[in-house]
C-alpha positions in Angstrom: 0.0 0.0 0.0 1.0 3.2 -1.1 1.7 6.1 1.3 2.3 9.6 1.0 5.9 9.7 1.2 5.9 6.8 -1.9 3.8 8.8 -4.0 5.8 10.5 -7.1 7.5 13.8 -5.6 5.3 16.1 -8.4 2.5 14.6 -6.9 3.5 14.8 -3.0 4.5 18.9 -4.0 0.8 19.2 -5.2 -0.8 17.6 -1.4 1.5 19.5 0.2 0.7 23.1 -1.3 -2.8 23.2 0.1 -1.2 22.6 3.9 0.2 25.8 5.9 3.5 25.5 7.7 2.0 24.8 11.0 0.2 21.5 9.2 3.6 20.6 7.7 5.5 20.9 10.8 3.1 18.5 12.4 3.2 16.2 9.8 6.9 15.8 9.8 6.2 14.8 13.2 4.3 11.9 12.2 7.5 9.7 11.0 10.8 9.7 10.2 10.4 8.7 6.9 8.1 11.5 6.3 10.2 14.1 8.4 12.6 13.3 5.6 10.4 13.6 3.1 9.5 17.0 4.0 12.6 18.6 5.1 14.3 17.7 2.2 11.7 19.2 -0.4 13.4 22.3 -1.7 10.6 23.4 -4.3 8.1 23.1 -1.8 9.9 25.1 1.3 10.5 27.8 -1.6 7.0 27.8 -2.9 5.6 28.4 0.4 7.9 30.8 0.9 6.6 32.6 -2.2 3.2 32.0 -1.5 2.6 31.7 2.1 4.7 34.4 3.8 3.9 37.5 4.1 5.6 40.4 2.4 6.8 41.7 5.7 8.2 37.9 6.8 9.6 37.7 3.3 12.2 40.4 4.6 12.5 39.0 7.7 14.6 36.4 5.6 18.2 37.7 6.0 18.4 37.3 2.0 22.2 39.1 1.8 24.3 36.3 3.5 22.2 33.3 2.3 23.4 30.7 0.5 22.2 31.1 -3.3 19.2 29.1 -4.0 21.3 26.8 -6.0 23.6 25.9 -3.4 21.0 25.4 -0.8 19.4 22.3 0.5 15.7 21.8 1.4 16.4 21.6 4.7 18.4 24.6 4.4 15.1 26.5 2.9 13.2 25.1 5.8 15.1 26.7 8.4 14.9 30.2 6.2 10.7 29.6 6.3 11.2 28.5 9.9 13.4 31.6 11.3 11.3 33.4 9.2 7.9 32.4 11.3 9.2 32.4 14.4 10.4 35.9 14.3 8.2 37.3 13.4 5.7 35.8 16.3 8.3 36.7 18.5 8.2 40.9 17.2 4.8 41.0 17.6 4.6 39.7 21.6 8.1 41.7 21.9 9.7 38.5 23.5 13.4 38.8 23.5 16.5 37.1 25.6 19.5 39.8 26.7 22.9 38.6 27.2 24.6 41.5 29.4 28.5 42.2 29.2 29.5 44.2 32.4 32.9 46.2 31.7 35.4 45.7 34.5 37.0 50.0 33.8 35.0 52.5 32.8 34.7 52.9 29.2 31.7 55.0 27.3 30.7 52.9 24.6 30.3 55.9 22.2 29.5 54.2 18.3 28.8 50.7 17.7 27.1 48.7 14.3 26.3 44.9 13.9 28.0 43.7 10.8 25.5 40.6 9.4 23.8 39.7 12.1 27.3 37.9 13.4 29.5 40.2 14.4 29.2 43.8 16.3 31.8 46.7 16.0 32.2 48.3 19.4 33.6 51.6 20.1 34.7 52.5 23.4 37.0 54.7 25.3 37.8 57.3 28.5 40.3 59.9 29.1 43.7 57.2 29.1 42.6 54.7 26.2 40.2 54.6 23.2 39.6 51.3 20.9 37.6 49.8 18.4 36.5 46.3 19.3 35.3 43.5 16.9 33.1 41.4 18.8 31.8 37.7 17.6 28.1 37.5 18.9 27.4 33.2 17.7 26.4 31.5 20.5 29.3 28.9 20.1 31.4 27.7 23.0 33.0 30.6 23.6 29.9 32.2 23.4 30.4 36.5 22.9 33.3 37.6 22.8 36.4 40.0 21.8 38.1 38.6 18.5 39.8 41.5 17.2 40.2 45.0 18.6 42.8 48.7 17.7 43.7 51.8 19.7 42.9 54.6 18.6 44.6 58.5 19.9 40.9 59.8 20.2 37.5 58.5 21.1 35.1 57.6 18.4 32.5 60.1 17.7 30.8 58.2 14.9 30.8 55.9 12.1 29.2 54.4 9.1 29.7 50.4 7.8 30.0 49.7 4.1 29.0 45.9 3.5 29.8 45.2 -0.1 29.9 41.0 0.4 33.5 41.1 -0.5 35.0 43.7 1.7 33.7 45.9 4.8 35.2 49.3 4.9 34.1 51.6 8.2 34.9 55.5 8.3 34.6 56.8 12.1 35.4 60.4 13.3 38.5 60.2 15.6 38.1 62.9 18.2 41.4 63.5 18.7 43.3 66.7 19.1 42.8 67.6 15.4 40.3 65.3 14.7 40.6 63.3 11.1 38.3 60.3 9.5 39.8 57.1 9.4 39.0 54.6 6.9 39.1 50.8 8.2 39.0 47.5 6.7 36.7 44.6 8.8 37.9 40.9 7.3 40.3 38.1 7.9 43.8 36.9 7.6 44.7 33.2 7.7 41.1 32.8 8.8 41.7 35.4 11.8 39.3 38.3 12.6 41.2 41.6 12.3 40.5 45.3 11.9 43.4 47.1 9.5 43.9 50.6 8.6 43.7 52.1 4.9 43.8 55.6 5.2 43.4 58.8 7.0 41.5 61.7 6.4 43.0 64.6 8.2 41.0 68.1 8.3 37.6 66.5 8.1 35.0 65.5 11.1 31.0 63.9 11.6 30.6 61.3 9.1 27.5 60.7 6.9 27.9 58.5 4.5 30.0 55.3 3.2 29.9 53.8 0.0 32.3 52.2 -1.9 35.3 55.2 -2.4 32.8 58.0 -1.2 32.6 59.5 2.2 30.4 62.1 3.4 31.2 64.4 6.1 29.9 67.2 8.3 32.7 69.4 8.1 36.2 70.2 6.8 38.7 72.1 8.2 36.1 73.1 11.3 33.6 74.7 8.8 30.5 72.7 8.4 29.1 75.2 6.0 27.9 72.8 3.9 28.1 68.6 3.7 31.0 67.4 1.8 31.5 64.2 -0.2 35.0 63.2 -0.4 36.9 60.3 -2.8 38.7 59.0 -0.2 41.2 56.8 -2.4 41.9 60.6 -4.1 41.4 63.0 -1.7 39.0 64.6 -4.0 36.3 67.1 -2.4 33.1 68.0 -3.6 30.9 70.2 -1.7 27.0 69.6 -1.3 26.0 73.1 -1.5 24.7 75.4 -4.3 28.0 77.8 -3.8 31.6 76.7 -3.4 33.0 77.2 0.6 34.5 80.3 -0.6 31.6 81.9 -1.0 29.5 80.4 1.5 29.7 83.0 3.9 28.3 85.7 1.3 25.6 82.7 0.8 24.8 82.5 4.4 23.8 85.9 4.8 20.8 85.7 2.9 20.4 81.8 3.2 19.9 79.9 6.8 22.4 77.6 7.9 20.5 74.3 8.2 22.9 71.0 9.4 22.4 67.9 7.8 21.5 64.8 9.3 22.0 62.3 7.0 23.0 61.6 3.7 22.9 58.6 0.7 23.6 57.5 -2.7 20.6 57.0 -4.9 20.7 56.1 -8.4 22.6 58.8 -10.1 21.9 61.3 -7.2 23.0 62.1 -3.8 20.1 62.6 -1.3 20.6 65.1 1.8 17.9 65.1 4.8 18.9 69.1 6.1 17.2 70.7 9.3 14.0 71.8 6.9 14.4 70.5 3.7 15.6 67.3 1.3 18.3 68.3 -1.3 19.3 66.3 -4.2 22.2 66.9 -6.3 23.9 64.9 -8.9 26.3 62.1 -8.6 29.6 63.9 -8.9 31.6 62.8 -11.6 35.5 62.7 -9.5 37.1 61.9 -12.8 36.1 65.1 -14.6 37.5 67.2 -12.2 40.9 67.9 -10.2 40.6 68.3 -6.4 37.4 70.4 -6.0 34.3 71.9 -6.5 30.2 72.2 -6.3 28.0 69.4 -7.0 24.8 69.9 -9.2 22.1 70.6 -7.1 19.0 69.0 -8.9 16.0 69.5 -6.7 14.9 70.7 -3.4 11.7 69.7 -1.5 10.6 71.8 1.7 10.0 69.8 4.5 6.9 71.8 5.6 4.2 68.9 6.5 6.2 68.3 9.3 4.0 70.2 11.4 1.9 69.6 15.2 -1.2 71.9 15.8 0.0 74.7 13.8 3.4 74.8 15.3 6.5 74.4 12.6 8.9 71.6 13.9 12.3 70.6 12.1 14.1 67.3 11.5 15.9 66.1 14.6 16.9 62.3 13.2 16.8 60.7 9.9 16.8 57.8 8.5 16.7 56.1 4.9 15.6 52.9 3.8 16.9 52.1 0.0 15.9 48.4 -0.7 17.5 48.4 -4.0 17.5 45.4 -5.7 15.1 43.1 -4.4 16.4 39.6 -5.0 13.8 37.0 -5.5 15.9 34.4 -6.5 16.3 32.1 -3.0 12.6 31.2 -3.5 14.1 29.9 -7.2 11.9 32.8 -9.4 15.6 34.0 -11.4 13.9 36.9 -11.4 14.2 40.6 -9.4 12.6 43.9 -9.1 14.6 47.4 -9.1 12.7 49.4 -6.2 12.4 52.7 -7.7 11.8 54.8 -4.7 13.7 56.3 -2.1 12.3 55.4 2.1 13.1 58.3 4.2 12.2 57.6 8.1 12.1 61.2 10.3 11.6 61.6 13.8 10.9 65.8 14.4 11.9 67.6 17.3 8.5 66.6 19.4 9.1 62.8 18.7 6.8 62.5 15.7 7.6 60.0 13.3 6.7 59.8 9.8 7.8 57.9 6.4 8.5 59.8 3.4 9.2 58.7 -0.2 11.1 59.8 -2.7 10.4 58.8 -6.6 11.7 59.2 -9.7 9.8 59.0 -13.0 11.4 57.9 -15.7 8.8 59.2 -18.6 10.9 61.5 -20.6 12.7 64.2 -18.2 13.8 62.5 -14.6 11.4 63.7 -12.0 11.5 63.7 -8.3 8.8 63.7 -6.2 9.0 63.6 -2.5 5.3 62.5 -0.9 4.4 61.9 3.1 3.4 58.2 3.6 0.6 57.0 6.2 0.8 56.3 9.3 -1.5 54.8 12.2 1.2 56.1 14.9 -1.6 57.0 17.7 -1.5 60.8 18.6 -0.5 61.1 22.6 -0.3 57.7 22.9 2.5 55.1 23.2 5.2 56.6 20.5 4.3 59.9 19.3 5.4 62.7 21.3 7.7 60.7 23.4 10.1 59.4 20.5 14.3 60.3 21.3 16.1 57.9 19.4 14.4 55.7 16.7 16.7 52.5 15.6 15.8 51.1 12.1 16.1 47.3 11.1 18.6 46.0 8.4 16.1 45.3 6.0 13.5 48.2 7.1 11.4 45.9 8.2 10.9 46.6 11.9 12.2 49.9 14.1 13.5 50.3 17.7 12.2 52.9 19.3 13.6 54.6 22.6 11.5 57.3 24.5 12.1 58.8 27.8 10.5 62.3 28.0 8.2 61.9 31.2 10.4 59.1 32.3 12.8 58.7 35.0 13.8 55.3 33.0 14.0 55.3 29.5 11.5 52.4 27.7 12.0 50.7 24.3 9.4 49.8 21.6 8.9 48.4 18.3 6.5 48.7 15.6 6.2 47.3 11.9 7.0 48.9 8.6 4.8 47.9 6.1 6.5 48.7 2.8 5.0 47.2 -0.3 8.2 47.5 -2.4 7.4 44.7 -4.7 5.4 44.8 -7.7 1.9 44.3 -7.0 1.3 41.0 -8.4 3.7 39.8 -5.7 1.8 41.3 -2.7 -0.6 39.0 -0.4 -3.9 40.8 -1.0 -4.6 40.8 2.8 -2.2 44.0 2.9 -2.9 47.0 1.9 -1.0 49.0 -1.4 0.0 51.8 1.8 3.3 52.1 3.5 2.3 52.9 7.2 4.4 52.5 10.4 2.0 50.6 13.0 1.6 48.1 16.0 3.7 49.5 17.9 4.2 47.8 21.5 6.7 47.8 24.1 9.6 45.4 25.2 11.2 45.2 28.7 14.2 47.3 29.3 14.6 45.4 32.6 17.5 43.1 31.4 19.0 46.0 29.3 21.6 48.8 30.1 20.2 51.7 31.6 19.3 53.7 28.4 19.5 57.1 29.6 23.1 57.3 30.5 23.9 58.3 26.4 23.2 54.7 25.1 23.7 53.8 21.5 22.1 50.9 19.5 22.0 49.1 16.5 19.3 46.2 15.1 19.4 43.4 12.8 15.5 43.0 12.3 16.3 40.0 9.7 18.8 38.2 12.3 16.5 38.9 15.3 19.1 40.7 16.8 20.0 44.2 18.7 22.9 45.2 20.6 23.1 48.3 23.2 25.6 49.8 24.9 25.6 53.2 27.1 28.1 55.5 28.5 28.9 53.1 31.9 30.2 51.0 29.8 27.5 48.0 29.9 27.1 46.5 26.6 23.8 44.0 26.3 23.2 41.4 23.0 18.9 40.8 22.7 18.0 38.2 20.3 14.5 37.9 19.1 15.0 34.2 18.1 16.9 31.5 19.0 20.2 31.5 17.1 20.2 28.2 15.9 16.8 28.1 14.0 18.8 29.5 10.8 21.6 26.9 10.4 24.9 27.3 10.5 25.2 25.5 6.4 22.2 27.6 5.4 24.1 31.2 5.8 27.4 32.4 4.8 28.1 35.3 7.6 31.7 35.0 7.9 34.2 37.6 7.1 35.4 38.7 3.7 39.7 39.2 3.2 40.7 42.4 5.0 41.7 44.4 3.6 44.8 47.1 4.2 47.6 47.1 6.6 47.5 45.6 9.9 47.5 48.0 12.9 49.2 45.5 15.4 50.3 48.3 18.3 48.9 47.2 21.4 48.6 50.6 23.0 48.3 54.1 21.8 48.8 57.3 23.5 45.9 59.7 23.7 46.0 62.8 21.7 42.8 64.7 23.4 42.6 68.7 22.9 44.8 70.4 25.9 41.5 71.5 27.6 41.3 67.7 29.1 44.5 68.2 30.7 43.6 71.4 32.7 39.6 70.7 33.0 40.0 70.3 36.8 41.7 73.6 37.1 39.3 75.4 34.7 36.5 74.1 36.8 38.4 75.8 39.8 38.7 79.2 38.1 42.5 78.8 36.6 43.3 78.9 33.2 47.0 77.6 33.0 49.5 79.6 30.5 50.0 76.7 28.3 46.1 76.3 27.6 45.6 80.0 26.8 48.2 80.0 24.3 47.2 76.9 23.1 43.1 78.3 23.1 43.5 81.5 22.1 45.9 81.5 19.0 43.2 80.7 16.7 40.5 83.1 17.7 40.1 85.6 15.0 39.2 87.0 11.4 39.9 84.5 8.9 43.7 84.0 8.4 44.1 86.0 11.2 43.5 89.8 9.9 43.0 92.6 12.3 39.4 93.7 13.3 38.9 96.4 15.7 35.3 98.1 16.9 35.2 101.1 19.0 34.0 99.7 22.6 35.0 95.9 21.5 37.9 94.3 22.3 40.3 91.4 21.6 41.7 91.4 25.0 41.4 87.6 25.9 43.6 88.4 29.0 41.0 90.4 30.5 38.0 88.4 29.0 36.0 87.3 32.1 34.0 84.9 30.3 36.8 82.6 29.3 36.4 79.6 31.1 33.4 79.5 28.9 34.5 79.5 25.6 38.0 77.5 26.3 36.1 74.0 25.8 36.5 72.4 22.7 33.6 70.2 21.0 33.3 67.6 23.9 34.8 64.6 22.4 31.8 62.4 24.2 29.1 64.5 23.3 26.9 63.9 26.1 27.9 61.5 27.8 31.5 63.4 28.3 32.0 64.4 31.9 32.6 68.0 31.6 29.3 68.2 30.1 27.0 70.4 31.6 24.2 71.9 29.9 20.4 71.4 31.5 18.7 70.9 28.1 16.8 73.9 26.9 17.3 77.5 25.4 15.8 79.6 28.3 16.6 78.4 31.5 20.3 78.2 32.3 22.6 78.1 35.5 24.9 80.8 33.4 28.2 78.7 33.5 27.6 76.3 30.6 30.0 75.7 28.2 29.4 78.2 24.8 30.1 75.5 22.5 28.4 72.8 24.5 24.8 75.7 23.9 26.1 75.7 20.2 26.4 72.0 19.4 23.5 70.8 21.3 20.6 74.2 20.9 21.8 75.4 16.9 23.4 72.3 16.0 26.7 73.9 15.1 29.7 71.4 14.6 32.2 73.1 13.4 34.3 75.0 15.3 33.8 77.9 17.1 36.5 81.0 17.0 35.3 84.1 19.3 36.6 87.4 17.7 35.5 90.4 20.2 33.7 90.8 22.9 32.1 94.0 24.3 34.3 96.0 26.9 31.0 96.7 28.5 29.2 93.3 28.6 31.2 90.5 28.4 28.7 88.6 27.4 28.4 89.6 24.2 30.8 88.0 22.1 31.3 87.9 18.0 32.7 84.6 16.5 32.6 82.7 13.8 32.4 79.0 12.6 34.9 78.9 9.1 33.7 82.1 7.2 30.4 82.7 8.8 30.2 85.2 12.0 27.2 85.5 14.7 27.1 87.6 17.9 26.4 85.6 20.9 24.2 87.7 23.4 23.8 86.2 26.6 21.3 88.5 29.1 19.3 88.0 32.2 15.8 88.0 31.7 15.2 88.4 35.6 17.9 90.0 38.4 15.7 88.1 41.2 16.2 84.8 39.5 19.7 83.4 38.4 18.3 80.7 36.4 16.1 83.0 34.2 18.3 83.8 31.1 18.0 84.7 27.5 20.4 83.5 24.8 19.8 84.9 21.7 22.8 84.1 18.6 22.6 86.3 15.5 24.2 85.6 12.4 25.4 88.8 10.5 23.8 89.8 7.3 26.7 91.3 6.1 30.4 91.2 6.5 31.8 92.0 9.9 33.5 94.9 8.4 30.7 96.4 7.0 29.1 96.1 10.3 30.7 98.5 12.6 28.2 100.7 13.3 25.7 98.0 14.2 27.8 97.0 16.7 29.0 100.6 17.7 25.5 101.4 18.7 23.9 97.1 19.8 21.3 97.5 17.5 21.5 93.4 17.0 18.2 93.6 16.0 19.4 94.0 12.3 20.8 91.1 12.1 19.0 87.4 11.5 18.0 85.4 14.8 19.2 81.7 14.7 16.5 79.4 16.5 17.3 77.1 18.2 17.9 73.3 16.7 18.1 70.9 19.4 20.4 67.8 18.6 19.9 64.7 19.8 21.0 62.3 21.7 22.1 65.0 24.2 19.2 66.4 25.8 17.7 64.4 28.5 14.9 65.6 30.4 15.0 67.0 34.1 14.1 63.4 35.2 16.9 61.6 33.3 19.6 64.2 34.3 18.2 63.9 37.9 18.6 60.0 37.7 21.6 60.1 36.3 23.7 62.3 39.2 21.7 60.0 41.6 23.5 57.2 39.8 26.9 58.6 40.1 26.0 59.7 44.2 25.4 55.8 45.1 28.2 54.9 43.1 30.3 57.1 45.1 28.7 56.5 47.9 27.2 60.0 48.5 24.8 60.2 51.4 21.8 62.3 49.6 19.2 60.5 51.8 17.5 61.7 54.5 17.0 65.4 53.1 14.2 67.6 54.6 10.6 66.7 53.5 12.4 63.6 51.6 10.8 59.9 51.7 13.0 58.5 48.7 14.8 55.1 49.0 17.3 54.3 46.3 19.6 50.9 45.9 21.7 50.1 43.0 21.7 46.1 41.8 23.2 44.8 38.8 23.6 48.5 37.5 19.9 49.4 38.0 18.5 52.1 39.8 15.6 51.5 42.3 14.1 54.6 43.4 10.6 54.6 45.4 9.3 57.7 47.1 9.1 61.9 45.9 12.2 63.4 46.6 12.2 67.5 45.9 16.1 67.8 44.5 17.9 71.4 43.6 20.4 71.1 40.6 23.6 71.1 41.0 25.6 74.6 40.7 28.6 74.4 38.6 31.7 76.4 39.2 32.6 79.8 37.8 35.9 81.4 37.0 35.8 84.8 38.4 
């Protein structure tokens, strides 16, 4: 007698189609013969595939390091279908498992990135010692652990990955003295992780973009006028602006400054997300020209839907999602389907998130068209208007979410994005021809690093996996699905050749600016000679010609205010510990850092030069960042309250020459207001910075207990704060130099 496992193959394929994986799961659980049977059906694994997953589990599939659908077994596609399945079930109850790596010294993790679902960059420093850590996350014997690792002379203030299969290039910002990009090579030699250099890029900071030979950065030479892309094998600039730097600052009097907060290649074009609008401008063509120049600007599109009640709000993180080439060949089609739209994922400065697409018609003329997508993000709810940080998946599939606003602790979520990329004959017809962002739910945070102390994360959403890390130094691995469900022979996630030379020095000094050396005495009121001289040489016109003003001055020696503008760009952002800064633009202690209010309120990153300051009120000080000059004007707003200040920064509208008598008689009126442009990560609210001193008080073993009117108790276990009661707190004062 016949049975179905002895029934022509054709035939068994047909029976089988009409069963859904949960029927077929429990039928290979019936015998061994027709376990076999089952497991070993390629064309029927990859037909269900097609037909009975989901778009959105389709891309759960991590399709870039999968074997090609040749090379594959059936039992091989299984464990795709089954990793598949499972992870998603496992997104939508938020059920995760967190491995957590304590550091035994302090080190602020300060940039990491997973590199296919495998392995995990890690960057991670403090005052004596900054390196770059490859870490191997398979759950093997050794389980998570260090495999490769370089010193660096400066932390890491960020990074970007390029993953082209057969090599893995990073660029990070090294925040050294003079800080410079470095361009690194991830692979293997004789079969051994390693990280080796290729080459530096001095003069430029805050990268944007890697791909391929092209690097985009924030700013070069300290002027973040504009983005730059850069041919790193060439040294070849081109500048993402419609003027060249030269003229910028004649462009910037009649033009806003707006930062840029990211940047990609698309198509022929390169795509920039800026504080209020999205700029495209033509590939440029590096061969055609010698060492630099402007890039075509092709289109701009005003960012003006992103709006709440009336009330204009500005890009504060960005995100894109490029699909590219969807390859449909592991379910054995031989076929694909070029994507012809651009995602765009933007969180505003109230924590609203919305999807954006850009298109290009190809009917005659190349057109762009850049459209809001919908969303069912609930209004008040869950997400919206607490959103600080917003993590994207690999494949765009799913997003992290952290949010913290009316929090003491910050909270993760995740939600679904449903992206119908593929042509429509492809789509299940249960989903709908929108993109929206929606479900969103939370996951615990209990097992995690304490989030709020400057933590930085990256997500795999087609490996199931996220890693955190925060300022402390805790790093945590959270997997969504069991590791082994994708086999080992079904995947190919190992490391390409590295490329480069090796970088084999086991220690290297620190090369931080000079402020870090004297910070304790600043604090105190000193300013050592060496510092000043070191400070002060560069503040000034460009290339250092004279500027006088009647009743402004260029004293420095008898600047009172210069404790305040002696720190550099904090190296840490954040998470550095001479930063002090509450959060907002109108309620200050008055001893804040200038360039800390800069970077974190107007998003300015490059660097800041004072020029003069007026004899009468020292603060009022001109200076400028590369060619373009503002007038910082720091004022009480009430003599009976020293917290209630006005800041107000103007950026001239002419040239500071031509300026004299607007400055002779403070009629700053006349020139343009900057508003303020908060950046994140680096506000936290009052809670956050509250819970984070109380941190650093148990951990020191400060006795802040027992205060008038207080019923608080606090403990600290496994790096967690407890905290149960009200306790009324006054901020902390921070010195002055008098």
């Amino acid at each position: 007698m016949q049975s179905l496992c002895t029934i022509p193959a054709d035939v068994q394929s047909l029976v089988l189609n009409y069963l859904n994986a949960s029927d077929l799961f429990r039928l290979m659980l019936t015998s061994h013969a027709m376990n076999t049977s089952i497991s070993h059906n390629k064309q029927l694994w990859a037909g269900y595939a097609r037909r009975g997953l989901s778009n959105c589990q389709q891309r759960l599939i991590p399709h870039r390091i999968l074997k090609s659908f040749q090379d594959a077994s059936g039992l091989d596609v299984q464990t795709w279908v089954r990793h598949a399945l499972s992870l998603d079930s496992n997104y939508a109850s938020g059920a995760f498992t967190a491995h957590r790596i304590f550091s035994k010294a302090t080190y602020s993790v300060t940039w990491l990135r997973l590199i296919r679902g495998r392995w995990c960059l890690v960057a991670s420093s403090n005052l004596n010692e900054s390196r770059l850590t490859l870490w191997d996350l398979s759950s093997g014997s050794e389980g998570p652990h260090r495999c490769a690792q370089i010193f660096l002379p400066g932390p890491i203030m960020d990074g970007q990955v390029d993953d082209a299969s057969n090599t893995i290039r990073v660029a990070v910002t090294i925040g050294s003295s003079d800080t410079y990009i470095q361009i690194l090579s991830v692979g293997q030699v004789d079969g051994r992780p390693k990280i080796n250099a290729l080459r530096d890029i001095p003069g430029f900071a805050h990268t944007l973009l890697l791909r391929g030979p092209l690097v985009g950065v924030a700013s070069m030479n300290g002027d973040d006028a504009f983005p730059l892309l850069v041919e790193w094998t060439t040294g070849k600039v081109a500048v993402m602006g419609p003027v060249s730097l030269v003229e910028s600052a004649n462009y910037h009097v009649v033009n806003k400054h707006w930062p840029c907060h990211a940047m990609t290649c698309w198509k022929e074009y390169i795509v920039l997300v800026l504080q209020k609008e999205i700029q495209v401008y033509e590939r440029p063509n590096f061969a055609s020209f010698q060492q630099s120049r402007c890039a075509t600007l092709t289109s701009v599109h005003p960012l003006n839907f992103i709006r709440r009640k009336c009330v204009t709000s500005w890009v504060a993180e960005a995100h894109f999602l490029d699909f590219g080439m969807w390859d449909q060949s592991i379910y054995g089609l031989d076929q694909s389907f070029r994507d012809l739209t651009l995602h765009i994922l933007i969180r505003d400065n109230s924590g609203y998130v919305c999807l954006c697409d850009l298109t290009c018609s190809n009917d005659g003329r190349p057109t762009l068209t850049l459209s809001r997508l919908p969303s069912d993000q609930p209004m008040g709810g869950l997400i919206s208007e607490f959103v600080d940080q917003i993590i994207v998946g690999s494949t765009g599939s799913k997003i992290l979410f952290k949010h913290s606003a009316f929090s003491p602790v910050s909270q993760m979520s995740i939600a679904d994005i449903q992206t119908p990329f593929l042509p429509r004959e492809y789509l299940v017809s249960k989903e709908s021809g929108s993109s929206v962002i929606q479900n969103h739910r939370y996951i615990s945070v209990e097992h995690l690093p304490q989030l709020q102390f400057w933590s930085c994360t990256d997500f795999d959403d087609a490996r199931g996996i996220f890693v955190t890390g925060n300022s402390r130094g805790d790093l945590c691995v959270g997997r969504f699905v069991k590791e082994h469900i994708l086999s080992a022979s079904s995947i190919v996630d190992s490391l390409p050749e590295a490329e480069g030379h090796p970088v084999e020095r086991n220690f290297v000094q620190m090369k931080l600016p000079m402020y870090y050396e004297y910070a304790s005495a600043v604090a105190q009121g000193q300013l050592p000679s060496p510092l000043f001289q070191t400070i002060t040489q560069s503040w000034g016109l460009v290339g250092g010609q004279p500027f006088t003003v009647p009743g402004w001055s260029s004293n420095w020696h008898a600047f009172q205010n210069l404790h305040r503008w002696v720190v550099p760009h904090l190296r840490w952002g954040g998470s550095d510990i001479y930063f002090s800064y509450c959060g907002n633009d109108s309620h200050f202690s008055g001893h804040e850092a200038i360039t800390t209010i800069l970077r974190h309120t107007y998003n300015i990153v490059g660097e800041v030069h004072p020029i003069l300051y007026c004899e009468d009120d020292h603060d009022i000080v001109i200076f400028r960042v590369g060619q373009r000059y503002y007038l910082y004007c720091w004022q009480r707003r009430c003599e009976d309250d020293d917290n209630a200040y006005a800041l107000n920064v103007y950026a001239f509208t002419q040239t500071p020459h031509n300026s004299i008598g607007i400055l002779e008689t403070r009629y700053f009126g006349r020139f343009r207001g900057l508003r303020p442009f908060y950046s994140e990560p680096n506000i936290v609210s009052s809670r956050q910075e509250l819970q984070i001193n109380m941190y650093d008080e148990i951990l020191h073993d400060a006795i802040f207990l027992g205060e008038e009117g207080s019923d608080k108790t606090c403990s600290v276990k496994d790096g967690h704060i407890a905290i149960q009661g009200v306790r009324n707190v006054t901020r902390r004062k921070f010195k002055t130099a008098d």
